[in-house]
Backbone as CSV, one residue per row, in Angstrom:
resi,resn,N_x,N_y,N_z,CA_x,CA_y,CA_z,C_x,C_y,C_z
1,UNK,91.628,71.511,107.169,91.967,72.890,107.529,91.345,73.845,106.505
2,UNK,90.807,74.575,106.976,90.268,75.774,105.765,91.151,76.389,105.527
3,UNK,90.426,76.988,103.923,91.586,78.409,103.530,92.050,79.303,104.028
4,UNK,91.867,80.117,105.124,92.338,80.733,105.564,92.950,80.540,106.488
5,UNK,92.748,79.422,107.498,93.767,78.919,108.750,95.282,78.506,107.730
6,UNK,94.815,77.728,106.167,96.337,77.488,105.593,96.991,78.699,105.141
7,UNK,96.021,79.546,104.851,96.601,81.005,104.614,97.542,81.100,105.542
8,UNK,96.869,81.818,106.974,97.716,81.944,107.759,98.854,81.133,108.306
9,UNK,98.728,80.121,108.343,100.182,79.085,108.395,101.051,79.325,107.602
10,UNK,100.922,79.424,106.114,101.550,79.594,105.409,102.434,80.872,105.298
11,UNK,101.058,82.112,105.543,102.323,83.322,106.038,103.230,83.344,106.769
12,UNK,102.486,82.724,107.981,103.616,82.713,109.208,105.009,81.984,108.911
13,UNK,104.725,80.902,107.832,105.841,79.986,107.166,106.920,80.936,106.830
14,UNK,106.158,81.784,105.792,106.948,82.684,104.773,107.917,83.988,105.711
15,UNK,107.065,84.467,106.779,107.564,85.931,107.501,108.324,85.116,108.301
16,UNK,108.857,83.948,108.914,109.527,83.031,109.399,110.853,82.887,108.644
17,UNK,110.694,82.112,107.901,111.768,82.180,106.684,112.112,83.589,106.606
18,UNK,111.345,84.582,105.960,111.880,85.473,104.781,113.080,86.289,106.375
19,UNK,112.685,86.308,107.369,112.826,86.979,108.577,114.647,86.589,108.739
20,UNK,114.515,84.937,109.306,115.657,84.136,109.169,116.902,84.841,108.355
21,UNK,116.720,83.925,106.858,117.699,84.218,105.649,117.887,86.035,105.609
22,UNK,117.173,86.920,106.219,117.900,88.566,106.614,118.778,88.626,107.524
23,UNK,118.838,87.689,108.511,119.329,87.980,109.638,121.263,88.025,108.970
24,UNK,121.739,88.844,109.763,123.597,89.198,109.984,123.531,87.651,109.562
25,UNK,124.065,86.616,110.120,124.389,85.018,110.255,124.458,85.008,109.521
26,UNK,122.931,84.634,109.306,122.357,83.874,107.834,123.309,84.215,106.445
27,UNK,123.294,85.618,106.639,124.280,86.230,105.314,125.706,85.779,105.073
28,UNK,126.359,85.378,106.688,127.531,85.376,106.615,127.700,84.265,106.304
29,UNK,126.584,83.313,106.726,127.061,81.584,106.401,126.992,81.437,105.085
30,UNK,125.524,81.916,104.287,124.895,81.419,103.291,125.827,82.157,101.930
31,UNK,125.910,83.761,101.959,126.763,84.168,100.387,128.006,84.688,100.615
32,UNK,128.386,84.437,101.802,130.495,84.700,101.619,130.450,86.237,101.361
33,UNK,130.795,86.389,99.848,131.323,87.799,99.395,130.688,88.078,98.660
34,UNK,129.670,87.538,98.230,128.617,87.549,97.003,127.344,88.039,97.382
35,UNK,127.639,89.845,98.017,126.452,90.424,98.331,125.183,90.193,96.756
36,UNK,125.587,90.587,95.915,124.909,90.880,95.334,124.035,89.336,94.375
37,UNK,124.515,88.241,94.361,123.959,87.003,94.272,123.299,86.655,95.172
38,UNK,123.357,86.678,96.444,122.346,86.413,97.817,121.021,86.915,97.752
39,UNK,121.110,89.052,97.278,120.248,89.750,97.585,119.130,89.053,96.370
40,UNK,119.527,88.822,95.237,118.708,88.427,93.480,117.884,86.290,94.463
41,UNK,118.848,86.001,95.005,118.568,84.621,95.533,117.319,84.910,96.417
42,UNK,117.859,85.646,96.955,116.630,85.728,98.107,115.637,86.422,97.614
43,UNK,115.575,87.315,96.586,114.186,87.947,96.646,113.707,86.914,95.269
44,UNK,113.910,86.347,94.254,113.370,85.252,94.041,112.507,83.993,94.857
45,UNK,113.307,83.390,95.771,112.998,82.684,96.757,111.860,83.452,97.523
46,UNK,112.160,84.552,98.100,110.784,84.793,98.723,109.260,85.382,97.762
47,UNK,109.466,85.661,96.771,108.871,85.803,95.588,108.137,84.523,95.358
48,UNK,108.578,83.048,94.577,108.101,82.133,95.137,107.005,81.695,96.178
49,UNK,107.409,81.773,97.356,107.026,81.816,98.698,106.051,82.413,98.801
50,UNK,106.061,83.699,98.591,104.825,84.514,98.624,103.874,84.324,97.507
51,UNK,103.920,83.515,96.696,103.152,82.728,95.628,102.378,81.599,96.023
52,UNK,102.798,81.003,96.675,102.714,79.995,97.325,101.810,79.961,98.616
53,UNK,102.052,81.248,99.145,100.860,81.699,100.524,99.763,81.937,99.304
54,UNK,99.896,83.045,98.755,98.785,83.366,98.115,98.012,81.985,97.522
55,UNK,98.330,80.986,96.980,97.275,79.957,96.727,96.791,79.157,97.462
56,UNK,97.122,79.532,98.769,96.396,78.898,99.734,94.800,78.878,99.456
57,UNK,94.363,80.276,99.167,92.476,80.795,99.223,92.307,79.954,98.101
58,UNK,91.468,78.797,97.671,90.680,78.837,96.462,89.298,79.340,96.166
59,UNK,88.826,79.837,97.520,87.304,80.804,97.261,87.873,81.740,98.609
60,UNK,87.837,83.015,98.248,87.409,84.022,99.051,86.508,84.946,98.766
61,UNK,85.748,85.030,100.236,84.219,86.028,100.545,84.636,87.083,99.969
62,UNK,83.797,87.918,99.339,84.390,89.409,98.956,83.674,90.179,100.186
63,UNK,84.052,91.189,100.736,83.492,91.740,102.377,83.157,92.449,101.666
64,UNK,83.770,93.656,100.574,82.756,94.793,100.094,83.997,95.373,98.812
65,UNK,82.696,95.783,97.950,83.185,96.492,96.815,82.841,97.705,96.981
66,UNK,83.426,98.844,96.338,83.606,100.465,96.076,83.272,100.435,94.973
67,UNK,82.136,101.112,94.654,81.455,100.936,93.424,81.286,102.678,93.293
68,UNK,81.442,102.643,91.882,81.421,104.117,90.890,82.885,105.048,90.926
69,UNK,82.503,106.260,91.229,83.536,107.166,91.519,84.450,106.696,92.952
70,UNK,84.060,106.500,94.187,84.526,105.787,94.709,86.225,104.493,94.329
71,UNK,85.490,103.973,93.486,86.375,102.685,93.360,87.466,103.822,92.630
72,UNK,87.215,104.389,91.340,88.108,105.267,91.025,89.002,106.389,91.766
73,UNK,88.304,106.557,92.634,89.384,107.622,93.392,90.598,106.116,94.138
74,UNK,89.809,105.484,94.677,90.693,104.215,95.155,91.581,103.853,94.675
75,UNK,91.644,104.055,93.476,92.718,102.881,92.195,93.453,104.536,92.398
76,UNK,93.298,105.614,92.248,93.927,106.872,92.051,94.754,106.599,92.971
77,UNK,94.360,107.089,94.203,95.129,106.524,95.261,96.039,105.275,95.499
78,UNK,95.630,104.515,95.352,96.894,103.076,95.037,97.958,103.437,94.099
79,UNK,97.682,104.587,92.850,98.421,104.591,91.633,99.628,105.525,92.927
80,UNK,99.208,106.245,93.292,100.106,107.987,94.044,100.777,106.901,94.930
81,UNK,100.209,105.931,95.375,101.455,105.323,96.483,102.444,104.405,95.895
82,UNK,102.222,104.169,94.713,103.121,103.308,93.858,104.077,103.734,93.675
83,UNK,103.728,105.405,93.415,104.652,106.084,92.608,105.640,106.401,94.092
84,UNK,104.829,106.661,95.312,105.976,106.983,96.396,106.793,105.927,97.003
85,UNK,106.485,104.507,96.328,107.058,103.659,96.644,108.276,103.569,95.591
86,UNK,108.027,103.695,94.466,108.968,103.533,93.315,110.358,104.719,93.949
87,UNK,109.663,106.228,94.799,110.572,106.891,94.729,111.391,106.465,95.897
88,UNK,110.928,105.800,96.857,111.624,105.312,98.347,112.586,104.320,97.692
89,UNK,112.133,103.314,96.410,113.066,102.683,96.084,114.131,103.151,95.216
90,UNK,113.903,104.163,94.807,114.757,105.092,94.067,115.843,105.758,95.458
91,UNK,115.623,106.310,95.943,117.014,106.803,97.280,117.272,105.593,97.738
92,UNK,116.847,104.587,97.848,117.962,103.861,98.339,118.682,102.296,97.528
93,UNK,118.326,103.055,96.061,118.883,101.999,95.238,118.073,100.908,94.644
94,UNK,117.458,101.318,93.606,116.550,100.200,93.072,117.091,99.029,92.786
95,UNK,118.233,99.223,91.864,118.780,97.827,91.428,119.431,97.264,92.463
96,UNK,119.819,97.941,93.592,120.476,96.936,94.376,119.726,95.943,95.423
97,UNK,118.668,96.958,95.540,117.068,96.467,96.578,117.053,95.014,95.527
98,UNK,116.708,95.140,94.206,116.634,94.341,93.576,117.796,92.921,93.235
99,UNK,118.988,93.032,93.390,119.834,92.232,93.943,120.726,92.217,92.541
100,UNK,120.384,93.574,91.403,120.544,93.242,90.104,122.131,93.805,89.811
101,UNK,122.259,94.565,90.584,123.946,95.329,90.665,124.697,94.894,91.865
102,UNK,126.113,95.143,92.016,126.988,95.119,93.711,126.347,96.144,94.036
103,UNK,125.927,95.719,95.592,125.966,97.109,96.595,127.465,97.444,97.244
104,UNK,127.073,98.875,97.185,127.927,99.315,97.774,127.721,99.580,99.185
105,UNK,128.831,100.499,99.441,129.190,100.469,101.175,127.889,100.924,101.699
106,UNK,127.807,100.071,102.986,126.342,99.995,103.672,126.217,101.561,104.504
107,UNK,125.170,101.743,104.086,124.767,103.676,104.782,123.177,103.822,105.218
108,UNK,122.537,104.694,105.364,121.083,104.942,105.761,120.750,105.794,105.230
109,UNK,119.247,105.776,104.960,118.520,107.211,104.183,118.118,107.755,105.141
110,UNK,117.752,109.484,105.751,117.377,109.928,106.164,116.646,111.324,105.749
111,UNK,116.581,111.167,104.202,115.969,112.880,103.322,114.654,111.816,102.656
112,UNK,113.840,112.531,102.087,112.610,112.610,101.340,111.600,112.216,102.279
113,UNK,111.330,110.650,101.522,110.293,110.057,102.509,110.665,109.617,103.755
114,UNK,112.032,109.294,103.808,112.677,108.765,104.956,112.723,109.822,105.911
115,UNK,112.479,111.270,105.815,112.320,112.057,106.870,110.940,112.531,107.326
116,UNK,110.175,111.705,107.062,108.801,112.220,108.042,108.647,110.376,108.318
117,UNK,108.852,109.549,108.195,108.833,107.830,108.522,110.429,107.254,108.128
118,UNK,110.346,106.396,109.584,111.616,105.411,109.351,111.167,104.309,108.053
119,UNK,110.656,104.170,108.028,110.260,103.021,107.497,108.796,103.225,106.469
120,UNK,109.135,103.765,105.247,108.570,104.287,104.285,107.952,102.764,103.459
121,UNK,108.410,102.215,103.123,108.253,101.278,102.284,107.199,100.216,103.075
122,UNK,107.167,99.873,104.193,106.278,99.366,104.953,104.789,100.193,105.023
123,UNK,105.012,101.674,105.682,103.687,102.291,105.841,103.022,101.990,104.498
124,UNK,103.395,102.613,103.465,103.088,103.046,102.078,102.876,101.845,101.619
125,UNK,103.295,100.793,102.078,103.078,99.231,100.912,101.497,98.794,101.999
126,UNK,101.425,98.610,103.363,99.832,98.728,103.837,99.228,99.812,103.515
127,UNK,99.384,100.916,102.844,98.473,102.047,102.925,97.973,101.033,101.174
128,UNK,98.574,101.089,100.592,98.421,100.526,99.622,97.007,99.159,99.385
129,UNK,97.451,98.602,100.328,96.764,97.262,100.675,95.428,97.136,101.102
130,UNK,95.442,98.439,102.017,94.080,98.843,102.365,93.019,99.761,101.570
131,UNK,94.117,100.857,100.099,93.201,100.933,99.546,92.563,100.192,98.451
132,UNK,92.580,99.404,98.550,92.232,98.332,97.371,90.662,98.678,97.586
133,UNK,89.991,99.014,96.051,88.415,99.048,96.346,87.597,97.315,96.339
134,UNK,88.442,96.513,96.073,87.311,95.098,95.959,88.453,94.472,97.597
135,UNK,87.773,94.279,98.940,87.832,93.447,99.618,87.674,92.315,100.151
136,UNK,88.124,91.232,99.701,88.229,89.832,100.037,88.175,89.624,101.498
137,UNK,88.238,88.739,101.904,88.699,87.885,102.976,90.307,87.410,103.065
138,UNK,90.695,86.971,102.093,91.881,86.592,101.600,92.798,88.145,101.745
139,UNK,92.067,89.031,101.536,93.244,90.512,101.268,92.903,91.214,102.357
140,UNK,92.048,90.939,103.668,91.898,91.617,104.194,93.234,90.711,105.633
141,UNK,92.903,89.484,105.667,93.688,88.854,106.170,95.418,89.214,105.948
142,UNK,95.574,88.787,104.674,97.235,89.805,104.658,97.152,91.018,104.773
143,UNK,96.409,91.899,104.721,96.415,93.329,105.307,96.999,92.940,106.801
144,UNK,95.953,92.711,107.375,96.278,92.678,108.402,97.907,91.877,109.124
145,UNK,98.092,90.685,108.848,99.056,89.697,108.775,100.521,91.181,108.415
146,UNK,100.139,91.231,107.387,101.517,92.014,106.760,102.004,93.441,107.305
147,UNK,100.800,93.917,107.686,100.863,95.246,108.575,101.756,94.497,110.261
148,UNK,101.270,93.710,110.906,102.034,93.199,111.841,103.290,92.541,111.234
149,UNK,103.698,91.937,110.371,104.853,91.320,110.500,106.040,92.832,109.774
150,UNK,105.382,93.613,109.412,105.689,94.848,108.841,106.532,95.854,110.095
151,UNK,105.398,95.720,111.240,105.917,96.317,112.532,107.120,95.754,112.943
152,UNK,106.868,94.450,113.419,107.912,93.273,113.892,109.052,93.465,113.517
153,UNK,109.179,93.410,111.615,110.618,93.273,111.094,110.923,94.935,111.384
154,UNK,110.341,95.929,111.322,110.972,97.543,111.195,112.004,97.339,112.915
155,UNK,110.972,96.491,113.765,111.305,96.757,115.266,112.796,95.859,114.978
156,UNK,112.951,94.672,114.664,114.317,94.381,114.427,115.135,94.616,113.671
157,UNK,114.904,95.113,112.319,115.620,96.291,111.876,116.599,96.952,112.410
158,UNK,115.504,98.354,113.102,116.173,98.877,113.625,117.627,98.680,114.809
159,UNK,117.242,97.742,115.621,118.177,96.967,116.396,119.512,96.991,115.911
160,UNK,119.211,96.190,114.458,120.854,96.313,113.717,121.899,97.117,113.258
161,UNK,120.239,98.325,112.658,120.811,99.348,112.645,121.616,100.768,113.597
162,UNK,120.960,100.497,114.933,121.589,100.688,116.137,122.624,100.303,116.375
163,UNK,122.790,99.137,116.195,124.372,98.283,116.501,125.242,98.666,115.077
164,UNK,124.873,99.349,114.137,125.677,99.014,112.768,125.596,100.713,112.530
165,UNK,125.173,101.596,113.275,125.272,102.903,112.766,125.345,103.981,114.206
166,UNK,124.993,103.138,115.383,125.609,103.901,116.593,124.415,105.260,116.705
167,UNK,125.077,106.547,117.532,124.630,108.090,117.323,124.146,108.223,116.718
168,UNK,124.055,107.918,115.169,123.515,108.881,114.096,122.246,108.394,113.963
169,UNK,122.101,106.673,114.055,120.688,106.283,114.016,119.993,107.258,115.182
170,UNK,120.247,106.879,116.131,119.990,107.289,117.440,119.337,108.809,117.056
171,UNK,120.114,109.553,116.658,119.704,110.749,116.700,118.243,110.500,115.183
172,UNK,118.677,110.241,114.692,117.601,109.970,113.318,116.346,109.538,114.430
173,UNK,116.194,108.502,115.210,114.943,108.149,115.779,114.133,108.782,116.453
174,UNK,115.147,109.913,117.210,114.864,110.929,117.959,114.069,111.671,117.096
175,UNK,114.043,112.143,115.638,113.467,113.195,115.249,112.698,112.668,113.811
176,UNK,112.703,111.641,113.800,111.692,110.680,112.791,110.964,109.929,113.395
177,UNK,109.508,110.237,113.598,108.701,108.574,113.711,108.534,107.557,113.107
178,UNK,108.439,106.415,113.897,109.116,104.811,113.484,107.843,104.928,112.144
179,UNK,106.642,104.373,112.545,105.859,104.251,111.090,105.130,105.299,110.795
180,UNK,104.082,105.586,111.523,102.823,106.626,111.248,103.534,107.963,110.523
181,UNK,103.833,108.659,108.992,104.029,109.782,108.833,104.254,110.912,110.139
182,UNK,104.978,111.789,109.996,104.442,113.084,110.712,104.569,114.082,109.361
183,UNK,103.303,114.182,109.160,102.779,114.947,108.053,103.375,116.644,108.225
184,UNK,103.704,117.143,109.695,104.210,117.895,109.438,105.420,118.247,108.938
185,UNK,106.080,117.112,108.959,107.654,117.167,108.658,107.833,117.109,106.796
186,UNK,106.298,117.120,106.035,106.719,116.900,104.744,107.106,117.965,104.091
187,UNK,106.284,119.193,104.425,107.110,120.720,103.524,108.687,120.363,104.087
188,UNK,109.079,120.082,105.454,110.779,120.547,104.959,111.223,119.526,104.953
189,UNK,110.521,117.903,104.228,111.594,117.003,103.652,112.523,117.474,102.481
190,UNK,111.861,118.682,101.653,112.886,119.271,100.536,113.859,120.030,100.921
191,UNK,113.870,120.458,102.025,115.319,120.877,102.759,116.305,120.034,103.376
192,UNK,115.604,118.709,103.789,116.341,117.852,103.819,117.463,116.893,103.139
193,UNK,116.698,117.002,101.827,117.227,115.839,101.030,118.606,117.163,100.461
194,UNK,118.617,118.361,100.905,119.370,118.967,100.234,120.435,118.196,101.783
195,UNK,120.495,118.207,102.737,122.022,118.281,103.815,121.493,116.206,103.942
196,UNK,121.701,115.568,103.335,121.335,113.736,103.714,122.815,113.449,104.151
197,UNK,122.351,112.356,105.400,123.487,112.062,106.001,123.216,110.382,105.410
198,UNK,124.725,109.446,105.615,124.580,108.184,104.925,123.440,107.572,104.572
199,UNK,123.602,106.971,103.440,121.888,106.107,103.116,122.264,104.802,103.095
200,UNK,120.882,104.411,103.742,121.016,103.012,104.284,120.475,102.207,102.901
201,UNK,121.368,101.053,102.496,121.016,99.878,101.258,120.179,98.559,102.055
């Protein structure tokens, strides 16, 4: 099997799993009352895992480099989405995303980034992916791979969150698009984050 067919097996292994152990069940069978030991378990474990896809490639093609100013504006750009990722993980709880504190009572974000995209941390982690100035084979493949399993999990996501938040999601979907920004909605995300209704952990 070549590197990249085990690549891809292997993702599919991992977005399989990592998919599973999220699900309602899974939680209820696997950590009892011990939100916050499950969340540190599991993102270890899939941490791992995703170590583990990645050594699938032992040679990948490079498709193309960004050479000069170019590559630098690139890395600029990767740096600005880091930082909007750090802040998406900031509203809705770094240490707990991280599994490092108890979460508390389960709610939804709907101010900053969360009001021009449902699903901030997905767009922004492929926007990320794609600007990378040195392109592999290997990184163009999880681009792609991760951007779909990215869609997939937001689409069941949401589901739960439908069943676990009723109206209010409902109305949130109505006036947020699922991934693609609506760039117009970013001047009055700062009016937003002033009236935020529950935030989702």
């Amino acid at each position: 099997m070549s590197d990249q067919a085990t690549f891809i097996v292997r993702f599919i292994l991992f977005a399989v799993t990592h998919s599973l152990f999220a699900t309602a069940w899974a939680k209820r069978i696997l950590r009892g009352s011990d939100r916050q030991g499950y969340r540190l378990c599991y993102n270890l474990a899939s941490l791992g895992m995703f170590g583990w896809v990645m050594s699938a490639y032992r040679n990948s093609d490079v498709l193309y480099v960004a050479h000069g100013v170019w590559s630098l504006i690139m890395y600029l750009l990767q740096l600005f989405v880091v930082m909007i990722l750090v802040s998406c993980l900031r509203q809705t709880g770094t240490m707990e995303f991280l599994g490092l504190v108890k979460p508390v009572s389960r709610t939804f974000t709907s101010c900053g980034w969360y009001s021009i995209t449902r699903h901030p941390l997905y767009f922004f982690s492929i926007l990320f992916m794609s600007l990378n100035p040195v392109m592999t084979s290997q990184w163009l493949t999880l681009t792609v791979m991760a951007a779909t399993y990215f869609v997939i999990g937001g689409l069941i996501e949401e589901r739960r969150l439908l069943v676990e938040f009723g109206d209010d999601y409902r109305h949130y979907r109505r006036r947020v698009p699922f991934f693609i920004p609506d760039l117009a909605s970013i001047k009055s995300s700062t009016t937003a984050r002033e009236h935020p209704i529950p935030q989702r952990r």
